[in-house]
N, C-alpha and C positions, 0 to 999 in steps of 0.2 A: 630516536632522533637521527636526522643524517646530513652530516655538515655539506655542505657546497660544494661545485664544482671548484668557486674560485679560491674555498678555504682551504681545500688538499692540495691545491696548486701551492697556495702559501705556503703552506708546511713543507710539500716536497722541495719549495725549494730552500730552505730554511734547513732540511737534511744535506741536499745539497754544498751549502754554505755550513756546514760543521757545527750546526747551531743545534737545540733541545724541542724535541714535539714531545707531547703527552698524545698518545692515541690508544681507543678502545681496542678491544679484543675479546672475544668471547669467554675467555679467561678472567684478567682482571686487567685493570689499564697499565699499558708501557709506554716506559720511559724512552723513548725511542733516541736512536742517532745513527747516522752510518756505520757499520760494521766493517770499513774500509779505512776511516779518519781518526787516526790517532788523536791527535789532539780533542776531537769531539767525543771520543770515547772517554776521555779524562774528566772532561766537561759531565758526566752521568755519576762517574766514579765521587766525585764533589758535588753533586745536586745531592745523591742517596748518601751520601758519607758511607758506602760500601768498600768494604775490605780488598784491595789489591788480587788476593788469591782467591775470590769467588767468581767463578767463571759467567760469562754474560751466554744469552742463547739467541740466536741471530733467527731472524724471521725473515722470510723469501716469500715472493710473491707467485711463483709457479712450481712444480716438481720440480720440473727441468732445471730450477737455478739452486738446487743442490748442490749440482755436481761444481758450480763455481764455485764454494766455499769448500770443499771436501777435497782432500787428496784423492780420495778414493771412494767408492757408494758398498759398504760391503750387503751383498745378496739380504742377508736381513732385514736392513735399514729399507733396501729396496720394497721386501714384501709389507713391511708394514705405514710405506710410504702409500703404497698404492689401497693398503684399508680403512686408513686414516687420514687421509688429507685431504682438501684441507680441513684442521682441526684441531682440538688442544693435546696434542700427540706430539713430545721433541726427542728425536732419535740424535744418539752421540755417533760421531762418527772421524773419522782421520783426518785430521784438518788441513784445510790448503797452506801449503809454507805463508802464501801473500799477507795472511791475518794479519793483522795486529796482533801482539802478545798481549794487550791487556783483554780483546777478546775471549783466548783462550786460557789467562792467569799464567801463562807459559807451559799449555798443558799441547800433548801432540793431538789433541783430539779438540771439536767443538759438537757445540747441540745446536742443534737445527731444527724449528719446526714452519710450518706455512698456516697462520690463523683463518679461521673461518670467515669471521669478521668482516662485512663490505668495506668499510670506513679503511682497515689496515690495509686491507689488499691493494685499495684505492690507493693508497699511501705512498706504498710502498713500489707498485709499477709505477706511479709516477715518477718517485724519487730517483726511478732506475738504478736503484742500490740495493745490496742485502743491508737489514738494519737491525742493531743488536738494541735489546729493548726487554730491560730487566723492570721488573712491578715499580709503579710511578707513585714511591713512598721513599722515606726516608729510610732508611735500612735500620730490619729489623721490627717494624712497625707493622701494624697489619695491610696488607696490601688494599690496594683500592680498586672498589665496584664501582664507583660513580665518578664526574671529571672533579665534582665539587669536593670528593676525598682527597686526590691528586694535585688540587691545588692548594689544596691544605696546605697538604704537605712541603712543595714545591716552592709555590709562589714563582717570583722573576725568575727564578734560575732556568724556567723554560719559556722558550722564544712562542709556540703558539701550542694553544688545547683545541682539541678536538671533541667533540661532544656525541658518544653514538648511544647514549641512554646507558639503563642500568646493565652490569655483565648478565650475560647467559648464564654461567655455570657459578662464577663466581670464587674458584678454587683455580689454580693453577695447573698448567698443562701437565700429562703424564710423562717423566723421561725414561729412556728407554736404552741403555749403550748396547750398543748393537758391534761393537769391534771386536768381541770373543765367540766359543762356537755357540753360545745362546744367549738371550735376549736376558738383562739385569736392568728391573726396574728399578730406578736411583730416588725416582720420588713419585709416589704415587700421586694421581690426581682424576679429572672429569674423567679420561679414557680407564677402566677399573683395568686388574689384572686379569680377570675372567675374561675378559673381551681379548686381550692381546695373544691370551693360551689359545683362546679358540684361532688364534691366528700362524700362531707361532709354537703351539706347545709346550715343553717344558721353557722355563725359566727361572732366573734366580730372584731374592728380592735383595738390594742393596743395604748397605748400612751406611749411617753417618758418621761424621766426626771424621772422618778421612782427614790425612795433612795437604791431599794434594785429590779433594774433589772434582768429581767431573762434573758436575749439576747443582746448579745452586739449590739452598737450602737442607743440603748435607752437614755443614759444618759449625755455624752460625746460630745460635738464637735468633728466632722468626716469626710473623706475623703476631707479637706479644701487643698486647694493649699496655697502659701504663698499670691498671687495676690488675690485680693477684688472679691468675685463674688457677681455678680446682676445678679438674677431672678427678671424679668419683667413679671408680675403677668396678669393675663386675658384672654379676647379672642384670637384666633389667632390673627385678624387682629391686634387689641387694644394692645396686647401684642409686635407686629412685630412693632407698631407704635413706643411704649414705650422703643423697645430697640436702636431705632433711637434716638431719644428723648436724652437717655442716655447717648450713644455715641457721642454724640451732648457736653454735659455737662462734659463731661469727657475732648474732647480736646480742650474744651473754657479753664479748667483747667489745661490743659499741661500735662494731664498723658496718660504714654502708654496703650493702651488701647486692651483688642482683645473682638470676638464676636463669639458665635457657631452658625450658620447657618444653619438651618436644611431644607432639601431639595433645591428648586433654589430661597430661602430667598437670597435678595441682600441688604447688611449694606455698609455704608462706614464712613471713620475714624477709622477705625480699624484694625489690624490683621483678617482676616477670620478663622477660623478652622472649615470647612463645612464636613457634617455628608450628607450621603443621603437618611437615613427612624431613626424612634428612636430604632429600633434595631441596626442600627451603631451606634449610638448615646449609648446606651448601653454599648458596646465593648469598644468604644473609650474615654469615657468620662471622667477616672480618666487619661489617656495618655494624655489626651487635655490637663487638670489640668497640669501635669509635665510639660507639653511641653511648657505650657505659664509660668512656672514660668524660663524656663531655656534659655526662650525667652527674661525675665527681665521686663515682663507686671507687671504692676501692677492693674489692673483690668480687670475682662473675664465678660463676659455681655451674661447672652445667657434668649430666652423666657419662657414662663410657658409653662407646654404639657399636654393634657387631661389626667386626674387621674382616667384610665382605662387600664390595661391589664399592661404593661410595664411598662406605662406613672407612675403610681402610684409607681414604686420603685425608675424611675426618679428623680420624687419632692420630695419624701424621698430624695434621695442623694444630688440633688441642694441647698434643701432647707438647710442641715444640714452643706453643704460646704458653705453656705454664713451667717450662723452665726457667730454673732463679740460677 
């Protein structure tokens, strides 16, 4: 789908005016606002009921409008702008003084990325502003692929929704801080770590829980359903065992129960919600989450997946949805 001329018009001017859009992205949908208006940036902070000190990542409509938000472009940020942009790639880098502090959580640094996305780009050169636009959910909730998750979620608190069908990837962009002498990935996502080595070389990989994160979904409980998820840790097979196992224990207990199934994996006692490679599994995997909670499960059981190429943004996100 691809909204109108005269409805991005609407919207830009509606960022303009310090007001709330919801707009796609290849990722998953943002909550958009100017990343110049204080007070519009408060306005996101109270739509998501998001934490003060999780830092927002501002979306640019050219390379070139980097350098207005950046103190400074360090040589990194540069090489891996020119391999990945645009696209779901947000490199950290030295923040312009002008920010807003709730921007950057009152961090010296922001993330930056430029979407692939027609709809945002659209958006976004019209608005003629950089626009900060954290996942268009309520915080903490699984982020949304479709507009009709994001108004779930949202409702009135956004001025206009933009509709550009289902996300691309369906996971959230890869970040990247790029202000030390190598590249530390903060959160893996669609761009894998393989891709960036091949770009970049050695690198580090970040940890969470920091008091003073540079990239959202460091610190926080994330993309959780309200239903209990189990990840069932291990080899394939050992894993496929254990989520039987599970499932097993679950309706000796009398609870609903579902299970993601990935390729022609066969469970029973359960709800099925079968994926066919982990790039559907990608796409699909915060819609699963909704879908089971609107189902009224109360637990989603799905296996571990090698922690390589994609896999690795996966157990990021499983693993962060089933902490209690």
């Amino acid at each position: 789908m691809r909204p109108k001329k005269e409805e991005i018009a609407r919207a830009a001017a509606a960022l303009r005016a310090g007001r709330l859009v919801v707009m796609p992205t290849e990722t998953v949908y943002g909550l958009a606002a100017s990343a110049l208006n204080a007070r519009a940036l408060g306005r996101v902070f109270a739509a998501k009921g998001r934490p003060a000190d999780n830092p927002l990542i501002v979306h640019v409509g050219s390379k070139a409008e980097l350098a207005r938000v950046a103190a400074s472009v360090p040589a990194l940020a540069r090489k891996l702008v020119r391999a990945f942009w645009p696209g779901p790639l947000t490199v950290v880098v030295p923040a312009a003084p002008s920010l807003p502090r709730a921007v950057t959580a009152g961090l010296a640094t922001v993330a930056v990325r430029m979407p692939a996305h027609p709809v945002a780009l659209a958006l976004i050169r019209a608005a003629g502003v950089p626009v900060a636009a954290p996942s268009a959910n309520r915080s903490g909730r699984p982020s949304p692929t479709t507009v009709a998750h994001a108004r779930g979620d949202l409702g009135c608190a956004v001025a206009v929704y933009l509709d550009g069908g289902p996300a691309e990837h369906g996971l959230e962009s890869t970040v990247v801080d790029c202000t030390g002498p190598r590249p530390v990935v903060l959160r893996p996502g669609a761009i894998t770590v393989e891709q960036i080595q091949r770009v970049c070389g050695d690198l580090a990989i970040g940890t969470r829980g920091a008091d003073a994160p540079r990239s959202p979904g460091m610190k926080y409980r994330h993309y959780a359903p309200s239903a209990r998820v189990w990840v069932i840790e291990g080899r394939a097979t050992e894993a496929r065992a254990g989520v039987q196992r599970t499932l097993g224990r679950l309706a000796a207990a009398d609870r609903r129960a579902g299970v993601i199934a990935i390729g022609d994996e066969r469970y029973a006692g359960a709800e099925v919600f079968r994926v066919p490679t982990l790039a559907a599994l990608g796409r699909e995997l915060y819609a699963i989450f909704r879908e089971a909670d609107a189902r009224g499960l109360e637990d989603l059981v799905v296996r571990a997946v090698p922690e390589r190429g994609l896999g690795r943004a996966l157990m990021n996100r499983m693993r962060k949805a089933a902490e209690r």
